[in-house]
N, C-alpha and C positions, 0 to 999 in steps of 0.2 A: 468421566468415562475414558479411560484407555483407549487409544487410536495406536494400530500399528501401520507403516508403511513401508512400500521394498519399493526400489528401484530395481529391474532386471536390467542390464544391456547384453547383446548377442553380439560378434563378430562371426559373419557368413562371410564364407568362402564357396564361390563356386570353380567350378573346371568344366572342361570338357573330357567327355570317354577319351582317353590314351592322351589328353590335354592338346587335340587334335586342333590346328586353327581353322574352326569351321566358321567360326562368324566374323561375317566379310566388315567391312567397312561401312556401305549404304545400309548396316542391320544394327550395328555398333551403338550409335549414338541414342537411336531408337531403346534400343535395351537398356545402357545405362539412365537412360530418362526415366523408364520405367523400375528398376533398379531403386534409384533413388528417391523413387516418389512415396504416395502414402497408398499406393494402391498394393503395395506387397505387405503393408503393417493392416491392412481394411483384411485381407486375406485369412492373415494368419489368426486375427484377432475373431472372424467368423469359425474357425477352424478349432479355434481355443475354446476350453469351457472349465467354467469354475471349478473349482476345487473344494472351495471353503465352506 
């Protein structure tokens, strides 16, 4: 039986509107935590749907 497989990788870039410095310090760490985690891969992968 044939098995095919793909790895995707994404590099995201965010900004802010006019790359304005709105997120202060005490909101910082919070975001990148979040950012990093697997709660934004749980997200997108709810959001995604087969193809195949």
């Amino acid at each position: 039986m044939a098995q095919s497989l793909a790895c995707l990788l994404a590099h995201v870039v965010f900004s802010t509107k006019h790359r304005q410095p709105i997120i202060t310090d005490d909101v910082r760490n919070e975001l990148h935590a979040y950012i990093g985690s697997s709660s934004i891969v749980e997200t997108v992968n709810e959001n995604s749907r087969d193809v195949s």
